[in-house]
C-alpha positions as CSV (number, residue, x, y, z in Angstrom):
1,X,-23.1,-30.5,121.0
2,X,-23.0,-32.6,117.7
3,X,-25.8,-34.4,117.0
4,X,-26.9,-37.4,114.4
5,X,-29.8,-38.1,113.4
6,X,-31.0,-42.0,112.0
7,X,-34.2,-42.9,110.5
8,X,-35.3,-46.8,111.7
9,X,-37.9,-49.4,110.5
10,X,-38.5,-52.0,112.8
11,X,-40.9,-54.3,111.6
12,X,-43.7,-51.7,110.8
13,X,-42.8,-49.8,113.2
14,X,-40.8,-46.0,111.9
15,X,-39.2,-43.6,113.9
16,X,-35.8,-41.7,114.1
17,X,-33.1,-42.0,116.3
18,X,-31.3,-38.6,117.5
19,X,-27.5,-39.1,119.3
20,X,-26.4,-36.0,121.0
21,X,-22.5,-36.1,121.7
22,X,-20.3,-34.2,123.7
23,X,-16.8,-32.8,122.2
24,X,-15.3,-36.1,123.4
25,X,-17.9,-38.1,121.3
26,X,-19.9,-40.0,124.2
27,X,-23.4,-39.9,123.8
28,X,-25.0,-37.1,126.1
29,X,-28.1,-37.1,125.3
30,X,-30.7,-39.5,123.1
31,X,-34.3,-39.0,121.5
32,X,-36.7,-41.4,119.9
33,X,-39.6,-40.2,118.0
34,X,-41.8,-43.0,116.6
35,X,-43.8,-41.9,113.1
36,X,-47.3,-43.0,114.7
37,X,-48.1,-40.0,116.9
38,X,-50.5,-40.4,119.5
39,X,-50.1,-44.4,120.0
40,X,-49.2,-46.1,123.3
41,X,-45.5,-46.9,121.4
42,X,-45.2,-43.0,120.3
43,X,-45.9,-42.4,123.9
44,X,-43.5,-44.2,125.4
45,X,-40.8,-44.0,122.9
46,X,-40.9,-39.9,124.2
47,X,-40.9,-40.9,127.9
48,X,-37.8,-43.8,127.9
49,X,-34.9,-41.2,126.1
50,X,-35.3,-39.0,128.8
51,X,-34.1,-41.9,131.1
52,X,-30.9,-42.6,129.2
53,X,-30.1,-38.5,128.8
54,X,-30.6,-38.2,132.6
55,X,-28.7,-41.3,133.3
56,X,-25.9,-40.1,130.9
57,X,-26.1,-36.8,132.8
58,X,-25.6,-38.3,136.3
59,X,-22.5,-40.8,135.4
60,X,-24.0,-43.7,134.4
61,X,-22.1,-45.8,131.6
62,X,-24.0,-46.3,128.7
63,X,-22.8,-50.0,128.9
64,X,-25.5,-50.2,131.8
65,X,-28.3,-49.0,129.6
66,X,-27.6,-51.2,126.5
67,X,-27.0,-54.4,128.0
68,X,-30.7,-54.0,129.6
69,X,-32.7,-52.8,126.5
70,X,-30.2,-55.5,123.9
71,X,-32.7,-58.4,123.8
72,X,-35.6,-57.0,124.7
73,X,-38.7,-58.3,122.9
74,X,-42.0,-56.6,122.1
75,X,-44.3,-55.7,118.8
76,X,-42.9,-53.7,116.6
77,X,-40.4,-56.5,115.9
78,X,-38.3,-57.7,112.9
79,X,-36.4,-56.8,110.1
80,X,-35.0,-53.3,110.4
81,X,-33.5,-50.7,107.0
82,X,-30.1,-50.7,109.2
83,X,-26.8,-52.8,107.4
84,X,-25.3,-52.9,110.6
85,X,-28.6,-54.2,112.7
86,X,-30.5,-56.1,110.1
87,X,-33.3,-57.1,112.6
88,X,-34.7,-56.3,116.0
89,X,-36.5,-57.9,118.3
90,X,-38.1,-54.3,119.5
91,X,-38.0,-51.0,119.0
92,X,-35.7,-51.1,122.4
93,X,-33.4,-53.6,121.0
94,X,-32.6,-51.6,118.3
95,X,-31.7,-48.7,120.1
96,X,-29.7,-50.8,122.4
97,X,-27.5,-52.5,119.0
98,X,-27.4,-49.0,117.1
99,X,-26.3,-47.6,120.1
100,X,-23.8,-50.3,121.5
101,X,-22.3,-50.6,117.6
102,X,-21.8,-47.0,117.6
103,X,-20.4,-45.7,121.1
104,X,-19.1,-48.9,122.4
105,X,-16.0,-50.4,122.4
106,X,-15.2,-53.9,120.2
107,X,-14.8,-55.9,123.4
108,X,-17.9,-54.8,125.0
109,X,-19.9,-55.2,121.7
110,X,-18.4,-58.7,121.5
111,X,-19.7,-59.7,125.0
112,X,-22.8,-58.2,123.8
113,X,-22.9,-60.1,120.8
114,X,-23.3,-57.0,118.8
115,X,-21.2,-56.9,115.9
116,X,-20.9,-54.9,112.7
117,X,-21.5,-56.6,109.6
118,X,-17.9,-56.6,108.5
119,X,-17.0,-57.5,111.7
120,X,-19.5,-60.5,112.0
121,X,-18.1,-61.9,108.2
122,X,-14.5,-61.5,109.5
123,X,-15.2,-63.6,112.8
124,X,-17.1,-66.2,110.3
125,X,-14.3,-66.0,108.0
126,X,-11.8,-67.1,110.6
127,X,-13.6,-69.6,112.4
128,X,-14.3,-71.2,109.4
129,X,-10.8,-71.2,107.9
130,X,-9.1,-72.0,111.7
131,X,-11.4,-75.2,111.4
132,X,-10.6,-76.1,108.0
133,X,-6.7,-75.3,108.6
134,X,-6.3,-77.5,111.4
135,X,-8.4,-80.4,109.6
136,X,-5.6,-79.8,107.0
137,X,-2.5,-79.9,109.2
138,X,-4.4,-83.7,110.5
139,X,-4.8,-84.3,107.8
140,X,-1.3,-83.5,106.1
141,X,0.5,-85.4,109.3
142,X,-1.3,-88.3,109.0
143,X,-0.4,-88.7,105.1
144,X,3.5,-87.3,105.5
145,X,6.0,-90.2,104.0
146,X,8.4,-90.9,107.0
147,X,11.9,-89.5,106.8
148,X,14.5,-92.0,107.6
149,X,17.5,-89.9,108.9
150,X,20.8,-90.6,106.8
151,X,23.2,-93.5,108.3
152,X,26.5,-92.0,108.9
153,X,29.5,-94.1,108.4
């Protein structure tokens, strides 16, 4: 299997984030190691992967994992090092975002709220130019000159 590796900040917390794929490219298997060896966090952060590769193992969508851990909140919590997840409200809700902006479809991310960066801009960019276009077109109607249609003899 192919495997990528991502190092996270999450507040103060630090740890990496290891995606295992199958040849189709869904996630098969997932690790977390927090820096801090030996605390409760560390601890748990070993236990909860094994969840989500035995899940993944046993047919359970990813979908079902993410939309549990996206929102979760618990210290560490904060900014995060990651463009595409600029902050976390715990180490869990990270993992949920990274993982839902990688391996899930657009649709699913959007009824997740999880966007890209580029894709958050571009839905800001249009619902802030579909507002100002349709203020225009009022706007234009209102202050079009009337058109009397030529008499005909």
């Amino acid at each position: 299997m192919q495997s990528t590796t991502r190092s996270f900040t999450v507040g103060e917390g630090k740890g990496y984030l290891t995606v295992a794929c199958t040849e189709d490219g869904a996630p098969a298997e997932v690790l977390i190691r927090m820096a801090k060896q030996g605390s409760t966090l560390a601890g748990m952060m070993d236990a909860f992967p094994s969840t989500i590769t035995q899940g993944l193992r046993h047919g359970v969508p990813l979908r079902a994992f993410v939309t549990d851990y996206v929102g979760m909140r618990f210290e560490p919590a904060g900014l995060t090092n990651d463009p595409e997840v600029k902050q976390a409200s715990s180490v869990m809700d990270y993992v949920g975002r990274r993982l839902t902006v990688d391996y899930l479809p657009y649709d699913l991310r959007v009824e997740l709220n999880v966007l890209t960066t580029e894709e958050r801009a571009t839905k800001e960019a249009i619902a802030g130019v579909g507002d100002a276009v349709w203020t225009d077109l009022v706007g234009l109607s209102m202050s079009a000159p009337l058109v009397a249609r030529p008499r005909r003899s």
